[in-house]
C-alpha positions in Angstrom: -143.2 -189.7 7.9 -139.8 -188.2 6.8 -136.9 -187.8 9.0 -135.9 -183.7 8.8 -138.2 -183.1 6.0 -138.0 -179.5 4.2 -141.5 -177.9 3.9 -141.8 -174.3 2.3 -145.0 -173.7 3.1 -147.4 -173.4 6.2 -151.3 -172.6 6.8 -152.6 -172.4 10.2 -155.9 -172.7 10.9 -158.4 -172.7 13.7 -159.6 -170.6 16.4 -157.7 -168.8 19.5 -155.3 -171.9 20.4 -153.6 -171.6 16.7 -154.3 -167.5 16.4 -151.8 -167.6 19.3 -153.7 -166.7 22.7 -152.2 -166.0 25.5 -148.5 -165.4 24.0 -148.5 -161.6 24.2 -145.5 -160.0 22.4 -144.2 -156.3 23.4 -146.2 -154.6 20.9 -149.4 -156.2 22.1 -149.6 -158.9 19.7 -150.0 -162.2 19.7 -147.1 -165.0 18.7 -148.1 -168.2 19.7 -147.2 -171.6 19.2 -147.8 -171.7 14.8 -145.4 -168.5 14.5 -143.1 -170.3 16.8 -142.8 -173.0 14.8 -143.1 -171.1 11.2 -139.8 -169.4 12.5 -138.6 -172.5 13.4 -139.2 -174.0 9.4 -138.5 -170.3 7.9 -134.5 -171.2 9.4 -134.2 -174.4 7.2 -136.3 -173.2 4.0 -134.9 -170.2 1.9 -138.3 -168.5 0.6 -140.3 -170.2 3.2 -144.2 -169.2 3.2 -146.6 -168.7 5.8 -150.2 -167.6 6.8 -152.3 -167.7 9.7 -156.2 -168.0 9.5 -156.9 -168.6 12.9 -159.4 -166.6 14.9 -160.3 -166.4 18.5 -163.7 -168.0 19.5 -164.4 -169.8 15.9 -166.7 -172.8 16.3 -166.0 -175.7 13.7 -168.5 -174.2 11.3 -167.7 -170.7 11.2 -163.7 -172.3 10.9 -165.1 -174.3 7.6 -166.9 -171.9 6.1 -164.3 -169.0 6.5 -160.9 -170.6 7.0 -160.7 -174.1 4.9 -161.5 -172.9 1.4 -159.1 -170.2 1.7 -155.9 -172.6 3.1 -156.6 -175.1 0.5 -156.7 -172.4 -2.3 -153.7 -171.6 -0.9 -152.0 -175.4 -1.7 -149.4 -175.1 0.8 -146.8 -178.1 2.1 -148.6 -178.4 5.5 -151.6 -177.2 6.7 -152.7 -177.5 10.7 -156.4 -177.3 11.8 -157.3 -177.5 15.2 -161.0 -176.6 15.9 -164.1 -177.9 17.6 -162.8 -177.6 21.2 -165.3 -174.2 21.4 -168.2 -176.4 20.4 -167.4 -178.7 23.4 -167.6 -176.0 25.8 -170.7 -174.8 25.0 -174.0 -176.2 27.0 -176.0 -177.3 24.0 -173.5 -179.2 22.0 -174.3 -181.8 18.8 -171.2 -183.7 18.9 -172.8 -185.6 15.5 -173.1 -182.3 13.8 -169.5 -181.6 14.8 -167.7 -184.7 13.8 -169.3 -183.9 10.5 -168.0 -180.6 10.2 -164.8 -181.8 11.1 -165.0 -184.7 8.7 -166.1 -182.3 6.0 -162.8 -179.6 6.9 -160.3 -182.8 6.4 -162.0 -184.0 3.0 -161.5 -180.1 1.8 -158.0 -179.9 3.1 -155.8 -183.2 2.9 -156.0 -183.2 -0.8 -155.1 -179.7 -1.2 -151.6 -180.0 0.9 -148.8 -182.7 1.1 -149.3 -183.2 4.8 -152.1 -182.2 6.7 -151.5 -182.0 10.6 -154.3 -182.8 13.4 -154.3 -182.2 17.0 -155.7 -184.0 20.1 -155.7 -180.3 21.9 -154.3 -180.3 25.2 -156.7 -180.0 28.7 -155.9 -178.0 32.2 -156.3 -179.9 34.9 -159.1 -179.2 37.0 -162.8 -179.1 37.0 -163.6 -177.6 33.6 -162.3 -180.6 32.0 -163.5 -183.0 33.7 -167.2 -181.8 33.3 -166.2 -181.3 29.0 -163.5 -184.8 29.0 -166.5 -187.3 27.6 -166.9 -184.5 24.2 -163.5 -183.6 23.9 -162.5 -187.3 23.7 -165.1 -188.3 22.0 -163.7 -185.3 19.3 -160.4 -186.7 19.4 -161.6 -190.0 18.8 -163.2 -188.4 15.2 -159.2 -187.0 14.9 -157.7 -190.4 15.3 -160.2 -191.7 12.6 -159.8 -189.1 10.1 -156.1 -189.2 10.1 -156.1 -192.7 9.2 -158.1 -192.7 6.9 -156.6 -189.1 5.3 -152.6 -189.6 6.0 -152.7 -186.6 8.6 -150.7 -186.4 11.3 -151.7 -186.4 14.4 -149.7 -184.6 17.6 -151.2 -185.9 20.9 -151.0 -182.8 23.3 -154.2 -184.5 25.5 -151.6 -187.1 26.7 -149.1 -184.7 27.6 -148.8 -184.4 31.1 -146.7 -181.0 30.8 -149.4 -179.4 28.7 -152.3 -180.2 32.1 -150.1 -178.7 34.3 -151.6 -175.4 35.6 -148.7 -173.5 35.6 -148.6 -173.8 31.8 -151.7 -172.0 31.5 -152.7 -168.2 31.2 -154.7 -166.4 33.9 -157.8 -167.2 32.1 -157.7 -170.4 32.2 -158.7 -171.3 28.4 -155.3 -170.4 26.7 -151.9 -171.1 27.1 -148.5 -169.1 28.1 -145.5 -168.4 26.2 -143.9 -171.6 27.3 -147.3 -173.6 27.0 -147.1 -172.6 23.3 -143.4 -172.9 22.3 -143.7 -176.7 23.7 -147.0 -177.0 21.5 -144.4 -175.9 18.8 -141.9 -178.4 20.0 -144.8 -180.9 19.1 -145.8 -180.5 16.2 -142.1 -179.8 15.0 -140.9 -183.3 15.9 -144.1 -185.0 14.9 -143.5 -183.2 11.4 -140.1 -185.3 11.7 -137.7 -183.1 12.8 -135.0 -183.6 15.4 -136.0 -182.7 18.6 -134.7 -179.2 19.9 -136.3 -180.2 23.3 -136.3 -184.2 24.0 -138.4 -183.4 27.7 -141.1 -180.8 26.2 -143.4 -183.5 28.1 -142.2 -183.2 30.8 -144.1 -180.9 33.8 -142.3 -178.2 35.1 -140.2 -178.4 38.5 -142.6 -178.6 41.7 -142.9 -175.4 43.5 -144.4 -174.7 46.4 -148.5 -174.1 46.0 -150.2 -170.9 46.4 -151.5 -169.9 49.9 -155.5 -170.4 50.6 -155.6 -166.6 50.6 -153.9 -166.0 46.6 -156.2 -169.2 45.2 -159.3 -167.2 46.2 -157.8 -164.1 45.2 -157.2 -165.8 41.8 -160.0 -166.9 41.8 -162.2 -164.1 42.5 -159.9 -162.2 39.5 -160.6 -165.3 37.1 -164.4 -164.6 37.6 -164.6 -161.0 37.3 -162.0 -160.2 34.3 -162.8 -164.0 32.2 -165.1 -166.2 33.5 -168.4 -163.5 33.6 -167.2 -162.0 30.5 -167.1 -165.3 28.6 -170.7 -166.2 29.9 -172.3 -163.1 28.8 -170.7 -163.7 25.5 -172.5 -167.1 25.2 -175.8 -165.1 26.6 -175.9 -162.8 23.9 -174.7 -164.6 21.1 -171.5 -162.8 20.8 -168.0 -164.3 20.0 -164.4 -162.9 21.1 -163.2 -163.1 16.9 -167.2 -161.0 16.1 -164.9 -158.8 13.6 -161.7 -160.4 13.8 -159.7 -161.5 10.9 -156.8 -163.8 10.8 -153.5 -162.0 11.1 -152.7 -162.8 7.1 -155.8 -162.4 5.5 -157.3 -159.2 3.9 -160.6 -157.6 4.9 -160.5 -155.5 2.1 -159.4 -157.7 -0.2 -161.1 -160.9 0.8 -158.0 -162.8 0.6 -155.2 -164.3 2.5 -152.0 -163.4 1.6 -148.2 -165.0 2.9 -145.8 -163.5 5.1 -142.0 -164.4 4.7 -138.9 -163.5 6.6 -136.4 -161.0 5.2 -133.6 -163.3 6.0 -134.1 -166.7 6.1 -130.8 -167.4 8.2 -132.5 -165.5 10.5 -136.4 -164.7 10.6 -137.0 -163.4 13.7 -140.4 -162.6 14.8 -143.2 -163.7 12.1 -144.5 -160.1 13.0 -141.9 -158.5 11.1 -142.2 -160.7 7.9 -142.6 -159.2 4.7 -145.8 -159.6 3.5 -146.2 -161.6 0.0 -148.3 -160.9 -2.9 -151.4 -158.1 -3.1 
């Protein structure tokens, strides 16, 4: 790994924890911890590219067979994919057939970039993960195992103990906040090889006094109605949060993905106001 290298170019792809959910901007999109860190490369690179396949909901198949042709025709300096997690949270779940179509997204991708960029994704504390923890580690056992064998690297957010910390985590429960995602960011910059901006991104955030019984229920009650009943009737029906979605930088019309740079390199600001790049 290089120390400060210069990259200047970035795919992301994967489902709603690279599209950027729960970091809601003013304008009622979403930023995330990829744009975060695009910014954060945009600032050292004059001309610096970027695109973002990622779509809410994706399962590892639907991320192979719509995402990882298009980043590797793209042939950018980095690519990140972070996907399977969905599958792992569904009832019936073929870990075997997953591993393969994770295998299968890392043989299309690390040749097609210089560095390729794996994730062991990070897990809430609480009951959820401890019913899914045997999949999801068994998942990030297949990450460990394809980076080695493909050069990726691999930014261990699982192990994090800032990243399990409820507080770091949106109302529903599945997605991070703001500062969940710009310490994501933080990761994956320093694990790229840059100096760290934030040396204690793992660490948890001050203690603070916990929620009365009354405001946990309350919560809770608001969890189930607005996310958690929502999300099951999704799973009974077949539907997916991303049925129609697009990443943010490729075309419907078109049936192409296209880059996004910053006006002013010395200063990008926010990825949504990028130019766009190309048709």
């Amino acid at each position: 790994m290089q120390t400060n290298p210069t990259y200047s170019s970035l795919v992301a792809v994967g489902d709603s924890f690279t599209e950027g959910m729960s970091d809601l901007l003013p304008d009622g999109s979403y930023r995330g911890w990829a744009d975060v860190l695009a910014s954060r490369m945009a600032a050292r690179t004059p001309g610096f590219r970027y695109a973002n396949l990622a779509v809410r909901g994706k399962l590892i198949q639907q991320i192979v067979d719509e995402q990882v042709d298009v980043a590797a025709a793209m042939r950018p300096d980095v690519i990140t994919l972070v996907g399977g997690l969905n599958d792992t949270l569904r009832p019936k779940c073929d870990m075997g057939r997953v591993r393969a179509l994770l295998t299968e997204a890392v043989e299309r991708l690390a040749p097609s970039c210089t560095q390729l960029v794996l994730m062991r994704s990070p897990g809430r504390q609480g009951p959820v993960l401890e019913r899914f923890r045997p999949r999801m580690e068994e998942l990030f056992a297949c990450v460990d195992e394809l980076a080695e064998r493909h050069g990726a690297l691999v930014v261990d957010l699982y192990g994090a103990a800032s990243l399990a910390d409820p507080r770091l985590w949106d109302v529903d429960r599945l997605h991070l906040t703001g500062e969940g995602h710009r310490r994501v960011a933080e990761a994956v910059w320093q694990t790229l090889g840059h100096e760290a901006e934030d040396t204690e991104w793992r660490t948890p955030p001050a203690p603070t006094a916990p929620p009365r019984w009354l405001a946990r229920r309350s919560a809770d009650v608001r969890f189930t109605r607005q996310h958690l009943l929502p999300w099951i009737g999704r799973r009974l029906t077949g539907r997916s949060s991303g049925d129609g979605r697009t990443g943010a930088h490729f075309s419907a019309e078109l049936g192409k993905a296209f880059w996004v740079t910053p006006a002013d390199h010395t200063n990008p600001g926010a990825v949504t106001d990028w130019r766009r790049v190309g048709p």
